[in-house]
Structure formats: structure tokens, C-alpha cells
C-alpha positions in Angstrom: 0.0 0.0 0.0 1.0 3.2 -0.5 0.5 6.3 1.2 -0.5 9.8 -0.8 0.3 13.1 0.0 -2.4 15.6 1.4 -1.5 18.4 -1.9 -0.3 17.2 -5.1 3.8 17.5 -5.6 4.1 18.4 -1.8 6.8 16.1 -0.2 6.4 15.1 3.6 10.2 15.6 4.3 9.9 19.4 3.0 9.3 22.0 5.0 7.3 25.3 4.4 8.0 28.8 5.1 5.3 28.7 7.4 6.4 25.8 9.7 9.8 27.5 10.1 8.2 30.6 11.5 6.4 28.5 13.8 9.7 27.1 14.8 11.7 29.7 15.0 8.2 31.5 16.9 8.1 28.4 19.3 12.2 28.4 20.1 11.5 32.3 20.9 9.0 31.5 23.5 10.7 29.2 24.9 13.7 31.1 25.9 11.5 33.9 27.2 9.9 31.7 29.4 13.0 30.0 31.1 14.1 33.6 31.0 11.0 34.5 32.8 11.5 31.4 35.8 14.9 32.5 36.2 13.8 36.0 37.0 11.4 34.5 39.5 13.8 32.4 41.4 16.7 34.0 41.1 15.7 35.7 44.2 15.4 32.4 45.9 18.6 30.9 45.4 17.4 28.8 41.9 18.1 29.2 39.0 17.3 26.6 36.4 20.2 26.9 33.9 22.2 26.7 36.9 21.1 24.1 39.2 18.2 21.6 37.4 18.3 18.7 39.4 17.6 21.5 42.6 14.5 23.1 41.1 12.8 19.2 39.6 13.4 18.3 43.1 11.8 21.4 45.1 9.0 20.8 42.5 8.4 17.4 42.7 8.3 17.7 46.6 5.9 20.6 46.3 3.8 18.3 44.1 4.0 15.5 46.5 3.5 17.3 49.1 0.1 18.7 47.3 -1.0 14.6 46.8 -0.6 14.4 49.9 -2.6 16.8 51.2 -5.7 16.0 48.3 -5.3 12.4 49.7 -5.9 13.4 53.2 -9.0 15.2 52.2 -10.5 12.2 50.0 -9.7 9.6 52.8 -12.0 11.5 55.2 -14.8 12.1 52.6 -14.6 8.0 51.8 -14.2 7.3 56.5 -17.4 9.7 56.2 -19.4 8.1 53.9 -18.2 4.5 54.9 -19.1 6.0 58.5 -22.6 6.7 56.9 -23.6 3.3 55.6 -22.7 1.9 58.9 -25.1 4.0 60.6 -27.5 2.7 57.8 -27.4 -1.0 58.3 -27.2 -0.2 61.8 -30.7 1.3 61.6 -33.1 -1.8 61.3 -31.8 -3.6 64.2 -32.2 -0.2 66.4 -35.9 0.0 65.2 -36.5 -3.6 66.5 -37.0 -4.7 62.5 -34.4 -7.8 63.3 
């Protein structure tokens, strides 16, 4: 089988003026935006370019330590409602009804 192009005599391994823009557009961003962090926690002591491993680590703690804390909350929801049905099937023998 073969596979056909989407426009006639375009080439999948060219690339257009367009897509370039967008690349060169996307690379631009990019750099602004580590730019940007490194403003932000310069002040701190981190700085991504310098230390990486540092800053994954402070955020992957902060995001543990924000699991944590939404698993806390959902375990008392489930001990509530768990809490709940036993006061349900509770009920019947209270009334007298076995």
C-alpha cells in the first residue's frame, strides 16, 4: 500500500516557510519563558540553567507534598461516607425490625 500526499507534488520531508516561522516563533518562546523562571527564582537561590536537578526536586516535593494533602482530604470524605452506611445497616436492628 502506499501512502499519498495531502497536496499534489508536496513532499512530507519538505518543510514550508510557514512551519519554520512556527519554529523559529516556538524556540523564541521558549527562551523567554526560562528567562522568565529564572527572574522569578533567582531571588530564591534557583536558578534553572544553573542548578536543574535543585528546582525538579523542590517541584516534585511541592507536588508530593500537594498529593498528599488532596489524599488526606479524599480519605475523610470515603471514613465519612463508609461512616454513613454503617449507621444505615445499623438502623433496622435499632428500630426492632431484626
Amino acid at each position: 500500500m502506499t501512502q499519498q500526499g495531502g497536496r499534489y507534488g508536496y513532499k512530507q520531508d519538505q518543510r514550508n516557510g510557514g512551519s519554520e516561522q512556527a519554529m523559529d516563533n516556538t524556540r523564541k518562546l521558549a527562551e523567554e519563558a526560562l528567562d522568565r523562571a529564572d527572574e522569578w527564582l533567582k531571588p530564591t537561590g534557583l536558578s534553572i540553567k544553573e542548578r536543574p536537578m535543585t528546582v525538579l526536586a523542590v517541584v516534585g516535593g511541592l507536588a508530593f507534598a500537594a498529593g498528599a494533602v488532596w489524599m488526606l482530604r479524599n480519605s475523610r470524605q470515603q471514613s465519612r461516607y463508609a461512616q454513613l452506611l454503617g449507621t444505615l445497616s445499623d438502623l433496622p436492628r435499632r428500630a426492632g425490625l431484626r
